[in-house]
C-alpha positions as CSV (number, residue, x, y, z in Angstrom):
1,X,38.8,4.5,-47.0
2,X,38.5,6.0,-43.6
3,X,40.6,4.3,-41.1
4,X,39.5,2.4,-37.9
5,X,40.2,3.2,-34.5
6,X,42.3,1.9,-32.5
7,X,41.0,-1.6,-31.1
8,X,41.2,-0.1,-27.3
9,X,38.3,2.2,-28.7
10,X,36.0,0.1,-30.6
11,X,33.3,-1.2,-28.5
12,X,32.0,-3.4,-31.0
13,X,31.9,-4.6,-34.9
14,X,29.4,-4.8,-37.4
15,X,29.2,-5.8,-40.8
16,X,27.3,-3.7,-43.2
17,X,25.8,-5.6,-46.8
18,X,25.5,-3.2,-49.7
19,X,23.3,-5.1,-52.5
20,X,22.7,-3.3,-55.7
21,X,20.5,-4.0,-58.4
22,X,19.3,-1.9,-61.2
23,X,21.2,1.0,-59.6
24,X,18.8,0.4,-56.3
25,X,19.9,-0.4,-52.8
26,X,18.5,-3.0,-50.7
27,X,17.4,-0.9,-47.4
28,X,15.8,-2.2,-44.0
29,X,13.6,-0.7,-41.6
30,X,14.3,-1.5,-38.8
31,X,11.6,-2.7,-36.1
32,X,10.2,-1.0,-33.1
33,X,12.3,-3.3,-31.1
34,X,16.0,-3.0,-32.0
35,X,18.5,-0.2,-31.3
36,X,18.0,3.0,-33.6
37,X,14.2,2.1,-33.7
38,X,12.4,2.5,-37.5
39,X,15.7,3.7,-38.5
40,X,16.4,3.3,-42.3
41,X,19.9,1.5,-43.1
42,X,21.6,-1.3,-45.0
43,X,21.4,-4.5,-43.8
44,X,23.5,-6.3,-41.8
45,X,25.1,-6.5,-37.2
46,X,27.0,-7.8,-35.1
47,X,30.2,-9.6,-35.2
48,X,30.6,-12.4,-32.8
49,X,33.4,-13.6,-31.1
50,X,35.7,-15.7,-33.8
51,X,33.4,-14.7,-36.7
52,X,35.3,-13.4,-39.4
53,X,33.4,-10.1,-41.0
54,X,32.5,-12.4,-44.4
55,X,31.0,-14.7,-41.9
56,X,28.6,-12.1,-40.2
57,X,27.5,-10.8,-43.0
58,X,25.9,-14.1,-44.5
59,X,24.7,-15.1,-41.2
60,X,22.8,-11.6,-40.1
61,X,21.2,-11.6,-43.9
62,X,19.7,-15.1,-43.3
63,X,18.7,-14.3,-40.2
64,X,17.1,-10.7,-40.9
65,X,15.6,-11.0,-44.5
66,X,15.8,-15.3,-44.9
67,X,18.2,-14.9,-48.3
68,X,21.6,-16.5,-48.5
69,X,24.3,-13.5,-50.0
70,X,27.7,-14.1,-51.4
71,X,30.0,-11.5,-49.7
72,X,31.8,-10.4,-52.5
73,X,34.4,-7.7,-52.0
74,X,34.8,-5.5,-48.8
75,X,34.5,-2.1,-50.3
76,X,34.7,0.1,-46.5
77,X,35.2,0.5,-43.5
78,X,34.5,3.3,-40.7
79,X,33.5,3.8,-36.6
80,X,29.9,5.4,-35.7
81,X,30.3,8.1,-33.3
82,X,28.9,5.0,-30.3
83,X,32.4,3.3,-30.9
84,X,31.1,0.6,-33.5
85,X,33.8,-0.5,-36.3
86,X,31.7,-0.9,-39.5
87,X,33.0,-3.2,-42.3
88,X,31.0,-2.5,-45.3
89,X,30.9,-5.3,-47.7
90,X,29.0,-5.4,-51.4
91,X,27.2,-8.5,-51.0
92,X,25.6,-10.7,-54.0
93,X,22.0,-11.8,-54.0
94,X,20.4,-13.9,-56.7
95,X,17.6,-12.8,-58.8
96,X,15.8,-15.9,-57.2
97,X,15.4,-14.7,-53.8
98,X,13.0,-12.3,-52.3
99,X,14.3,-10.8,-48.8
100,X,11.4,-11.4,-46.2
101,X,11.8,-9.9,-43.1
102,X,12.3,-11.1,-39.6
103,X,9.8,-9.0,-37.4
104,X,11.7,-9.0,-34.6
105,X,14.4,-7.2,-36.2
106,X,13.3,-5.9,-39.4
107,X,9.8,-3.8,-40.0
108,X,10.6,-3.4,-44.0
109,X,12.4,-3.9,-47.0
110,X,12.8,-1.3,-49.7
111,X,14.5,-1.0,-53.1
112,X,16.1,2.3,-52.9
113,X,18.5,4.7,-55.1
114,X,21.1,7.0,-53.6
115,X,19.0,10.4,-54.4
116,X,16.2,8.5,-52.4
117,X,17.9,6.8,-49.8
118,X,19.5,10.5,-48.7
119,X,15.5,11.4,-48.7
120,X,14.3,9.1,-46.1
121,X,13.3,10.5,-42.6
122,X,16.1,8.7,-39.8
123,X,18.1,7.0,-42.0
124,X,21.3,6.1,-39.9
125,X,24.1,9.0,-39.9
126,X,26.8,6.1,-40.6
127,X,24.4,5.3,-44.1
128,X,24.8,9.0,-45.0
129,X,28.4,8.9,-44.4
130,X,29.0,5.5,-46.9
131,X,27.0,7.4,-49.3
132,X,29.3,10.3,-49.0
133,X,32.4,8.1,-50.2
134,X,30.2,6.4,-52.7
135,X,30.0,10.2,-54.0
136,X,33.1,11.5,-53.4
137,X,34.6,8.3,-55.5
138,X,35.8,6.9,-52.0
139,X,33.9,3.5,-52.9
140,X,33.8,1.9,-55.9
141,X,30.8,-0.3,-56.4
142,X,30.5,-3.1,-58.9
């Protein structure tokens, strides 16, 4: 697991939810209107003040794609070269809920593996790097 900065560095925190089913990954484009525009990532932002990272996660996911997760295990963590503390967590969704995306925040949702997520044109550096430990048996998904 890579380590964090110190606090005195990190400008911000964001949790990161990692849902798998049938060996694909739930992945957002982002919309024309957020940071990292069209970007390709996991779901997930910003951690506000006195939220714990299990609270942001479930929060962001309703407000993003409508669906209520269970945060199950935190499986990461790393800092994007912008000073941003990541905490990745693998997140639970039921079968019965579709993600539907908030257009102010997310263009699209996509079902993707790792071969194709690593494939797609701007997805986010700090998505390549969780991938990385996903491959080098860093992260352990369930």
């Amino acid at each position: 697991m890579k380590q964090p900065e110190s606090p005195e560095t990190v400008s911000r925190r964001g949790a990161v939810a990692v849902v798998v089913k049938q060996q694909r990954f739930l992945v957002v484009r982002r919309s024309r209107h957020v940071v990292a525009p069209r970007a390709f990532c996991f779901p997930g932002g910003g951690i506000e003040p006195g939220e714990t990272d299990r609270q942001a996660l479930i929060r962001e996911m309703r407000e993003e794609l409508g669906v209520t997760v269970r945060a199950e295990r935190h499986l990461w963590s790393s800092v994007t070269p912008w000073n941003v503390h990541l905490s990745w967590w693998q997140a639970g969704l039921s079968d019965d809920q579709i993600p539907i995306p908030e257009p102010a925040e997310v263009e699209s949702v996509h079902w993707y593996t790792l071969v194709e997520m690593r494939e797609l044109p701007g997805l986010l550096k700090s998505n390549h790097q969780f991938l990385d430990a996903i491959e080098r048996g860093e992260v352990r998904l369930q």
